[in-house]
C-alpha positions as CSV (number, residue, x, y, z in Angstrom):
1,X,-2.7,21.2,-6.4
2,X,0.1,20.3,-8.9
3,X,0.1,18.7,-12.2
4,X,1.4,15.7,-13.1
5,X,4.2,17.3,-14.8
6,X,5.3,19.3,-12.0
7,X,5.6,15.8,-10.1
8,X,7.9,14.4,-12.5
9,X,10.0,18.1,-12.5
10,X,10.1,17.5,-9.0
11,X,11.1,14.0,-8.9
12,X,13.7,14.1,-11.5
13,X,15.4,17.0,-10.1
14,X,15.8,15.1,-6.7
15,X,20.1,14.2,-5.9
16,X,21.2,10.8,-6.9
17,X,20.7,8.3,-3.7
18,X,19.3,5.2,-5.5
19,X,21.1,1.9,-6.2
20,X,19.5,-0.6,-8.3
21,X,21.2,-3.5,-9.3
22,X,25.3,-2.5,-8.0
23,X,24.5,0.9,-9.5
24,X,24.1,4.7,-8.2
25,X,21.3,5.9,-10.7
26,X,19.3,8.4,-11.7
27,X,15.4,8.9,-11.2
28,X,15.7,9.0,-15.1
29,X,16.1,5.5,-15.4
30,X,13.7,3.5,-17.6
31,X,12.6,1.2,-14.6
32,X,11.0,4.6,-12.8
33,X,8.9,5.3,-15.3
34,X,5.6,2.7,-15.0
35,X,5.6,3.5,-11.1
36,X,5.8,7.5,-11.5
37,X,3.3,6.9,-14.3
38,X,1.3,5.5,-11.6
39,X,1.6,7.8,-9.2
40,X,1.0,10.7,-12.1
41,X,-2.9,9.2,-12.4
42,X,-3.2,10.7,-8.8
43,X,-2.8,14.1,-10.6
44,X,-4.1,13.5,-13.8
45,X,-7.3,12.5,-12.9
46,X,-8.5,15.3,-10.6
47,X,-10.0,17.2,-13.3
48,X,-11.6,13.8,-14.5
49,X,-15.4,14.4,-14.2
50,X,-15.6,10.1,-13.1
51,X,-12.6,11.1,-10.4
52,X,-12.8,14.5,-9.5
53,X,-15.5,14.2,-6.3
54,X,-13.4,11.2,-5.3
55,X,-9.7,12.5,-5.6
56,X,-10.6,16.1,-4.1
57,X,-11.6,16.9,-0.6
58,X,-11.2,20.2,1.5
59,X,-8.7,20.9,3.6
60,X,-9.7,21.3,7.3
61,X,-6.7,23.7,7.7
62,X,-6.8,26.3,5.1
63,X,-10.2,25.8,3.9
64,X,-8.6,25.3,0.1
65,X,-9.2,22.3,-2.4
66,X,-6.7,19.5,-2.1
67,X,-6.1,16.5,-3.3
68,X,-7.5,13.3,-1.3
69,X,-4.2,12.0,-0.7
70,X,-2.7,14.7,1.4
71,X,-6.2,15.6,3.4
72,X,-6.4,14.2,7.3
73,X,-10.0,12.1,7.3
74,X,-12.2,14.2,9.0
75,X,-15.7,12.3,8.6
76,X,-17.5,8.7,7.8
77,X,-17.6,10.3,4.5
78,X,-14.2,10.6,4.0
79,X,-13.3,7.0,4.6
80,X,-15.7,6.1,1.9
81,X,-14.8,8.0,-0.5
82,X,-11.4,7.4,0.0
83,X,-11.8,3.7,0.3
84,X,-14.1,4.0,-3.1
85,X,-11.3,6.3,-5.0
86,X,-8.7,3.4,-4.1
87,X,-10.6,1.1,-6.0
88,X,-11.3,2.7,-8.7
89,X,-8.0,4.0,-9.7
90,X,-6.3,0.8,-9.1
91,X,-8.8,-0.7,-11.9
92,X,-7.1,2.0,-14.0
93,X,-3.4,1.1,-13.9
94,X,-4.2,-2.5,-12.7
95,X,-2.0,-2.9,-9.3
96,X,-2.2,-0.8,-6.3
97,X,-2.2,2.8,-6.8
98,X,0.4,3.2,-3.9
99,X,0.5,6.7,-2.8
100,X,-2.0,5.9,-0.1
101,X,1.0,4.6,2.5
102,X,2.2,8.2,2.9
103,X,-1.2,9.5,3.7
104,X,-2.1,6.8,5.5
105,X,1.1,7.4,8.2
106,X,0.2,11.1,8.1
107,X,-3.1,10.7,9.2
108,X,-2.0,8.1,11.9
109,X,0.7,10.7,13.0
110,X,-2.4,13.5,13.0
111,X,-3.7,11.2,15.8
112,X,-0.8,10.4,18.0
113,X,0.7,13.6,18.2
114,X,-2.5,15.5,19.5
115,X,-2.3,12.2,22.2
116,X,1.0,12.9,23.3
117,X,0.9,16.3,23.8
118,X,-2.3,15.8,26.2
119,X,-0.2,13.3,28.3
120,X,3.2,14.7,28.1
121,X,2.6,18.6,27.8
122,X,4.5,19.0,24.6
123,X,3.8,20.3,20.8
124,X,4.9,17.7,18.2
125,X,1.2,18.6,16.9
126,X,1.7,22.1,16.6
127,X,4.5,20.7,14.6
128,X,2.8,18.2,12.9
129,X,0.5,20.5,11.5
130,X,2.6,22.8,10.2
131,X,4.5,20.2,8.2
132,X,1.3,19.1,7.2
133,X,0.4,22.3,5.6
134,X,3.5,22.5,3.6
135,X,2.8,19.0,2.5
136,X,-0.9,20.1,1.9
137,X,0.1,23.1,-0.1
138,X,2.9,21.5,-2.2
139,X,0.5,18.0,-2.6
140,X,3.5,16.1,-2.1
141,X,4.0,12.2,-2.2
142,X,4.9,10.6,1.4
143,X,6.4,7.1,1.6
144,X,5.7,5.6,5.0
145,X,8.7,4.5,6.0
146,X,7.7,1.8,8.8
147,X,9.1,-1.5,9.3
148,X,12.7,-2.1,10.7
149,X,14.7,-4.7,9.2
150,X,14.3,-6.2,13.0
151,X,17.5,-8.6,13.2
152,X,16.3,-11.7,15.9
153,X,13.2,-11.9,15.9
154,X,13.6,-13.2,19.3
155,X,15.5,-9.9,20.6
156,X,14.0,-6.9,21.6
157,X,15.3,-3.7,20.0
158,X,18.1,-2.7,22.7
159,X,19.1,-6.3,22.9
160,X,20.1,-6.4,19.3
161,X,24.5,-7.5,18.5
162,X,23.7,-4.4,16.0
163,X,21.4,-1.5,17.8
164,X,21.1,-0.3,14.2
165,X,19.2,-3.2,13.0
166,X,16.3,-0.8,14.3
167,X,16.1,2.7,13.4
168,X,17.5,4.4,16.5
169,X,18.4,8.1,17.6
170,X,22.6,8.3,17.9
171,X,22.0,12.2,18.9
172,X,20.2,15.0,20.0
173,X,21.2,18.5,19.1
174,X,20.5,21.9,19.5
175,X,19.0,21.7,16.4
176,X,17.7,18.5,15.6
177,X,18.4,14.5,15.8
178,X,21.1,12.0,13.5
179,X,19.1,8.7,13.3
180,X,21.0,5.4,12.2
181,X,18.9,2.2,10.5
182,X,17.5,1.2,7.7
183,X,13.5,0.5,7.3
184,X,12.3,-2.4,4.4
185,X,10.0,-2.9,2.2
186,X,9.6,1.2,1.2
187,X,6.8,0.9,-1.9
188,X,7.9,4.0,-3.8
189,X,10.4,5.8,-1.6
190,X,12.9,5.6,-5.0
191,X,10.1,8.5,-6.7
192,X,8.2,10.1,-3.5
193,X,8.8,13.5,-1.9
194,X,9.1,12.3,1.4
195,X,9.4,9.6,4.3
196,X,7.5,9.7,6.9
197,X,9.1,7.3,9.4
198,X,7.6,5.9,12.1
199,X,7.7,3.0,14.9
200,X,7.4,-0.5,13.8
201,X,6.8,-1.8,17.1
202,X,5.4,-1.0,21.0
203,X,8.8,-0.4,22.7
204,X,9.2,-0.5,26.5
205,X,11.2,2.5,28.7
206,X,14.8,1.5,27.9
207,X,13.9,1.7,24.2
208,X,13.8,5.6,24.1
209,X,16.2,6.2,21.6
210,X,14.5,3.7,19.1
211,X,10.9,5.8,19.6
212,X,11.1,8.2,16.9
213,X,8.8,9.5,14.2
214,X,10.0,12.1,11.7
215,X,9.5,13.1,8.0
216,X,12.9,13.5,5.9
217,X,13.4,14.6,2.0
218,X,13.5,11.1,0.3
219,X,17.0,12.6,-0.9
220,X,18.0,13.7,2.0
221,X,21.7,13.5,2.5
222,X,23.3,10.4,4.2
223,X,19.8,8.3,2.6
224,X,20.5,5.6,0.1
225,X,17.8,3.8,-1.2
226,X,18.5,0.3,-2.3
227,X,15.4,-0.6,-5.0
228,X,14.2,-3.6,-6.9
229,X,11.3,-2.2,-9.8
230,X,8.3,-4.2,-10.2
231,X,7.4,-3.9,-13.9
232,X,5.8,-6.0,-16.6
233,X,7.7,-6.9,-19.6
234,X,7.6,-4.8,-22.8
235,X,5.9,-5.6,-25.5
236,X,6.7,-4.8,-28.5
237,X,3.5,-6.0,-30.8
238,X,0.6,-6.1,-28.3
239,X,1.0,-3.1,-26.3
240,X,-1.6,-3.3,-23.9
241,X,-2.5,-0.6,-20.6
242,X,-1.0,-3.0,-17.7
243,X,2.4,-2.7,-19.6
244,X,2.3,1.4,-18.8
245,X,2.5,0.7,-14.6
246,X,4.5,-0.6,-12.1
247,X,6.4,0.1,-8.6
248,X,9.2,-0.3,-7.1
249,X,10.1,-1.3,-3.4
250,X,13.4,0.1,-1.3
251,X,15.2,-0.7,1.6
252,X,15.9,2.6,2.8
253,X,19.2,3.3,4.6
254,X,19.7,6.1,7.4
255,X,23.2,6.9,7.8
256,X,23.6,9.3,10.4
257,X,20.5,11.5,9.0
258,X,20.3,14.9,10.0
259,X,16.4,15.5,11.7
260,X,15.7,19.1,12.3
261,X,13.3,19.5,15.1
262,X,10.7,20.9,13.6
263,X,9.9,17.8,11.7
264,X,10.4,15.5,14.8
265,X,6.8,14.0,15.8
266,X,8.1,11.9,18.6
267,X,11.2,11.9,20.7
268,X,11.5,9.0,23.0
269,X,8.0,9.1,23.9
270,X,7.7,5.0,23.9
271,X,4.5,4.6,25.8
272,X,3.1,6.0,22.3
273,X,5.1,4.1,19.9
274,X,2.8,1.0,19.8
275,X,0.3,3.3,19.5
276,X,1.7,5.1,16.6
277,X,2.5,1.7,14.9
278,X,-1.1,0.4,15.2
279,X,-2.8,3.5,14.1
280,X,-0.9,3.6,11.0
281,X,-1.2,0.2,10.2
282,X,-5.5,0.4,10.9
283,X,-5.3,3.5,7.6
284,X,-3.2,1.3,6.0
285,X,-4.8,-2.0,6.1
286,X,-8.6,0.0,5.9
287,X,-7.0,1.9,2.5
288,X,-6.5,-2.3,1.8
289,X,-10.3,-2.6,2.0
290,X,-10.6,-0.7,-1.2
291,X,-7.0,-1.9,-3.2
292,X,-7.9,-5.6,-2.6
293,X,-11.3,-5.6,-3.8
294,X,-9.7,-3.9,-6.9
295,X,-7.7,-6.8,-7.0
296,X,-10.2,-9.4,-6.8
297,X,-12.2,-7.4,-9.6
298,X,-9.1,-8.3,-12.3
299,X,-8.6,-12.0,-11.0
300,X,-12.7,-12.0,-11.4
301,X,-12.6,-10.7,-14.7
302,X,-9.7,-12.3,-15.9
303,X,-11.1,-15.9,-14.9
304,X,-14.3,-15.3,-16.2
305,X,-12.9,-14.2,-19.6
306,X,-10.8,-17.3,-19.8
307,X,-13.1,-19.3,-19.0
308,X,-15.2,-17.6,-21.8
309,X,-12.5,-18.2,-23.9
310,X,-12.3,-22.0,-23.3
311,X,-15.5,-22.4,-24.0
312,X,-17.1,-23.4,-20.3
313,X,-18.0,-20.2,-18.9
314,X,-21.5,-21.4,-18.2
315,X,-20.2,-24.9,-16.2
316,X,-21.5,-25.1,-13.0
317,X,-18.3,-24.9,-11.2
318,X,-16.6,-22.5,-13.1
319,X,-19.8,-20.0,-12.1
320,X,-19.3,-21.5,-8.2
321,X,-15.5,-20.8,-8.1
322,X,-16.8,-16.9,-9.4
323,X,-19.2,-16.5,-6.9
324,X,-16.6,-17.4,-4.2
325,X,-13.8,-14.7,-6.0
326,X,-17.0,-12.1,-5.7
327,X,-18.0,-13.0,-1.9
328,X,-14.3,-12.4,-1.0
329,X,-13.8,-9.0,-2.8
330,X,-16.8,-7.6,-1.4
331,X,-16.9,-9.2,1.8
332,X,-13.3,-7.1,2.0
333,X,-15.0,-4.2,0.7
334,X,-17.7,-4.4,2.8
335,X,-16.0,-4.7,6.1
336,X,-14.1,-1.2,4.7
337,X,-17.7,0.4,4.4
338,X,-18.7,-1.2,7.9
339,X,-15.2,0.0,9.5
340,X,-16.1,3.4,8.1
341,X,-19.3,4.0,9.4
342,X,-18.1,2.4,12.9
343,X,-14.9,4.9,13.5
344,X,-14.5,7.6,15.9
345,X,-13.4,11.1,16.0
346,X,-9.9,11.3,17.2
347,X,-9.0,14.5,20.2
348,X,-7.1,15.7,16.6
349,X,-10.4,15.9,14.9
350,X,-9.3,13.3,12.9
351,X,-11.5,10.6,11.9
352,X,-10.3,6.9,12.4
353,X,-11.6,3.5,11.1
354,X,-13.0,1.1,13.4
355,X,-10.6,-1.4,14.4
356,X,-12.0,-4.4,14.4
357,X,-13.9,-4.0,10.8
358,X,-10.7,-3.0,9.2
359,X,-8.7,-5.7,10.3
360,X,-11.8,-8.3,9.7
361,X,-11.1,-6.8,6.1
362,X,-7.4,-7.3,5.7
363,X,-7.2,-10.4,7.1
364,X,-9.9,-12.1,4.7
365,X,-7.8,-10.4,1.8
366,X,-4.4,-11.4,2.8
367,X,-5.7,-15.0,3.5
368,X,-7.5,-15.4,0.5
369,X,-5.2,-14.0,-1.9
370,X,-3.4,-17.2,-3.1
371,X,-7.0,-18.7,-3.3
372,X,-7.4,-16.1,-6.2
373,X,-4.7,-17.1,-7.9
374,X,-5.1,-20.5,-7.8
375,X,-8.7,-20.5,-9.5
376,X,-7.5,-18.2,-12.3
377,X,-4.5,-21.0,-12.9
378,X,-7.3,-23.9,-12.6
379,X,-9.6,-22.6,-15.0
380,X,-6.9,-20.5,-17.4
381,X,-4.7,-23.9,-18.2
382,X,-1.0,-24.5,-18.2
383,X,-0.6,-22.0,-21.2
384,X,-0.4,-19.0,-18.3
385,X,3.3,-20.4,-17.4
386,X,4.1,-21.7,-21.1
387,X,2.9,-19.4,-24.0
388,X,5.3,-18.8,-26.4
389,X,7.2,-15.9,-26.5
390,X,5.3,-12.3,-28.0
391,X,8.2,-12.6,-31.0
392,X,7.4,-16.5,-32.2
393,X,3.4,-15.1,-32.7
394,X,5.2,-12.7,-35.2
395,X,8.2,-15.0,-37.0
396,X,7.2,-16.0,-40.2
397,X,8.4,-19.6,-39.4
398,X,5.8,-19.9,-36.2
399,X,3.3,-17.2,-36.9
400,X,0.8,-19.5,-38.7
401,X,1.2,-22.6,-36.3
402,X,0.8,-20.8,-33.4
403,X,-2.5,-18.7,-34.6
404,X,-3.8,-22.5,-35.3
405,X,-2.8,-23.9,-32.2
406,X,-3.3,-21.6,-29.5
407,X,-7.2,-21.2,-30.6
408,X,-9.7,-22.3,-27.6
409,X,-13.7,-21.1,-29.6
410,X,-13.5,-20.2,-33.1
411,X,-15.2,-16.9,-32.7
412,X,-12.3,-15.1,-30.5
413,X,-9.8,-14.5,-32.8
414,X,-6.2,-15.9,-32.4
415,X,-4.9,-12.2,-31.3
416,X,-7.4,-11.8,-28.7
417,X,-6.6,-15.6,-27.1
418,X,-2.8,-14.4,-27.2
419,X,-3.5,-11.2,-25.5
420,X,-5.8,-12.3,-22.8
421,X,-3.0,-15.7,-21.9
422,X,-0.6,-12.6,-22.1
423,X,-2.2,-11.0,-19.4
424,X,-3.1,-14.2,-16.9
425,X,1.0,-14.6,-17.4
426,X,1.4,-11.0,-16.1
427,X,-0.6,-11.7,-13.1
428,X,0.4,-14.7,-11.5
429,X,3.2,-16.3,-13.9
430,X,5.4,-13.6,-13.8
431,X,7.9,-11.7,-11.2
432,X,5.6,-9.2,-11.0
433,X,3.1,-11.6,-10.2
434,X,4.8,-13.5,-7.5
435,X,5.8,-9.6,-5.8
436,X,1.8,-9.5,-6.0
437,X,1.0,-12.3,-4.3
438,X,3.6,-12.0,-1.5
439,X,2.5,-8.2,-0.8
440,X,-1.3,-9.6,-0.7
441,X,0.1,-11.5,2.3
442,X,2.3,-8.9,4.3
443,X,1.5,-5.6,3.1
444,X,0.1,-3.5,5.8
445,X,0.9,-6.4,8.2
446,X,0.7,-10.3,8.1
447,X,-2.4,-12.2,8.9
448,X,-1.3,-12.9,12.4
449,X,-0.6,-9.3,13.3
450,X,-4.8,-8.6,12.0
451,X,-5.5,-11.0,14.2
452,X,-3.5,-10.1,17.0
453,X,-5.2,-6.4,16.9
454,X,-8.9,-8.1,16.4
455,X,-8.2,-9.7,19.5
456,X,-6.6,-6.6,21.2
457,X,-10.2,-4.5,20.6
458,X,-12.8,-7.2,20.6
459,X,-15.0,-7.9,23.5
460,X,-15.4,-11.3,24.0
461,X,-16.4,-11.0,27.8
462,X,-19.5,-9.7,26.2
463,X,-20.3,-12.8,24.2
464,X,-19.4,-14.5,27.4
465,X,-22.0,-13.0,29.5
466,X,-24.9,-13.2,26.9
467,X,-24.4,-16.8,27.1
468,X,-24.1,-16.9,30.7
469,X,-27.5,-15.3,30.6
470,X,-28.5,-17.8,27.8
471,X,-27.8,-20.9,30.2
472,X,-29.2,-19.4,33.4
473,X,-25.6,-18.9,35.2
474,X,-25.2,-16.3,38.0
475,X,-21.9,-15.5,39.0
């Protein structure tokens, strides 16, 4: 396993290919560092006696120590664990931890691959795993790099004006593909290894070209990657830990990218795409089951601290809107556990959530997310979109008015009120805040799309015919 420091070597030694705000810059820039710092608590905290059992598993190929996020789920166990890690580290920098959507595609690519060589007779899984030992052995960060930027919605892929407004193969070669496209929404493709790139959709038999999964250098040549950073504001008084992290989010452009095959996991193989897409996006929204919880665990907190701090903590209805902020955090978390112990060994070996649970989870997060916010701004005040800049608590011409007037009960001092408003401003009155809410929503798929795979999976002819029973009716 690497160190955190041999990360950052890494990272900062990558070729120039991101653009941020009209400029080609460097993975120096300031507005990397609170995401890499992120991603470095993936590393640091190995050796961390409260992390270590939870960050470190055993790889199924070489029998060696790795860490979590580059190991293929091989057990119940190892959905728990990994659903319990993501938790607990996203209490630690206070946002989602984010290297889990690289693993999370890898895994679902561990599973596909073995599928399509039982149909089709060939060995992207041979492949597969020897990529996957490299990125075992060199515990690298993966972006999954999934959803195309999809042009009309009301088009298919080869009915597109454009053909590149889905990722698409332009070539086949002796030695390799050239893909054309550009995939959104890349959470921390501007400071990962790798992109894994996969379908974002089932594609039908003329869509060969656009069924292609692959993993590509994030610096590979002909990539640009066209990033926004999602960062708190400094502070330059009350430096606080949610300050030190943030992420960044890319839309990712492939211009006539050079593939070589032997990191080609799919090849016009369409009857799998869907099935590529969907497996990916059950890791991804079961690694939700364990990064939304973590998220309803702040907006608990922070509500109960203000209201604390304003003096009604123990009114009736501010302990009601708690309990409902705890039944939806673990009711996601719960559905996690349930989706563990309820998935199913893969031909691969590897081990898969249960459908159904896992989207039951997501969808209750997504749906509830703006819920959360809205209680913390019910029972926090107006003061989370008004307080006075950090600077007018410190001018000698404001200092003392505002340490009078922004009081709530005498015995939390005037610092503390500051720095808790501070932090209710960071999570939902802030850019960063509204990103938040927005990815609570879409990320790992909209509400509809959990439904749409709940639906896919569940049998309801079952239910059916237990009330057929029920009412005496024979068919």
């Amino acid at each position: 396993m690497r160190t955190s420091k041999e990360y950052r070597e890494k990272i900062l030694s990558m070729r120039p290919n991101v653009y941020m705000n009209g400029k080609l810059v460097g993975r120096d820039h300031p507005d990397f560092e609170p995401g890499i710092r992120t991603l470095a608590l993936t590393y640091d905290l190995v050796d961390d006696p409260e992390y270590a059992d939870l960050l470190t598993a055993t790889s199924h190929l070489s029998g060696e120590k790795i860490n979590r996020f580059t190991h293929m789920h091989q057990s119940t166990d190892d959905l728990l664990k990994k659903q319990e890690m993501t938790r607990k580290l996203c209490l630690v920098c206070g946002r989602c931890i984010q290297r889990c959507m690289g693993i999370d595609a890898m895994n679902g690519l561990s599973l596909v691959t073995k599928d399509i060589d039982n149909a089709k007779g060939t060995n992207y899984h041979e492949r597969f795993l020897k990529y996957l030992r490299f990125f075992q052995d060199n515990d690298l960060v993966g972006n999954a790099a999934q959803s195309d930027v999809k042009g009309d919605r009301n088009l298919r892929p080869h009915q597109q004006a454009d053909p590149d407004l889905y990722l698409h193969i332009v070539e086949r070669r002796e030695d390799g593909i050239v893909v054309r496209g550009a995939k959104a929404h890349n959470s921390i493709a501007a400071y990962a290894d790798e992109l894994i790139v996969i379908p974002t959709r089932a594609l039908t038999k003329e869509e060969g070209d656009w069924a292609v999964a692959f993993a590509i250098q994030a610096d590979a040549p002909g990539i640009k990657l066209i990033s926004l950073p999602h960062n708190h504001r400094k502070r330059k008084h009350l430096k606080a830990p949610i300050e030190d992290y943030g992420t960044m989010h890319a839309l990712t452009v492939f211009d006539n990218v050079f593939v070589p095959w032997d990191r080609v996991f799919m090849n016009g193989e369409t009857e799998f795409a869907g099935q590529l897409a969907s497996q990916f996006a059950t890791y991804h929204r079961h690694s939700y089951t364990g990064c939304k919880p973590a998220l309803s665990d702040i907006f608990l907190g922070a509500t109960a601290l203000m209201a604390e701090y304003n003096g009604i903590g123990k009114a009736s209805h501010v302990r009601d809107k708690l309990a409902e902020l705890i039944t939806v955090g673990e009711l996601v978390y719960g559905a996690g556990i349930a989706a563990s112990v309820k998935g199913f060994k893969s031909a691969s070996g590897t081990f898969a959530p249960d459908v159904v649970f896992t989207n039951v989870g997501r969808y209750h997060a997504g749906v509830n997310i703006y819920h959360e916010f809205e209680t913390l701004a019910d029972i926090a005040g107006g003061l989370a979109a008004t307080l006075p800049y950090e600077e007018d608590f410190y001018s000698p011409d404001t200092k003392d008015d505002l340490e009078k007037y922004i009081m709530r009960k005498s015995d939390v001092c005037a610092e503390n009120q500051h720095r808790a408003y501070r932090l209710v401003e960071n999570l939902i009155a802030s850019s960063t805040g509204a990103a938040t809410g927005i990815s609570g929503i879409h990320g790992g798929g909209s509400p509809v799309m959990e439904k749409i795979a709940i639906m896919s999976k569940y049998d309801i002819q079952a239910r059916k015919n237990v009330v057929k029973y029920l009412a005496g009716i024979k068919d």
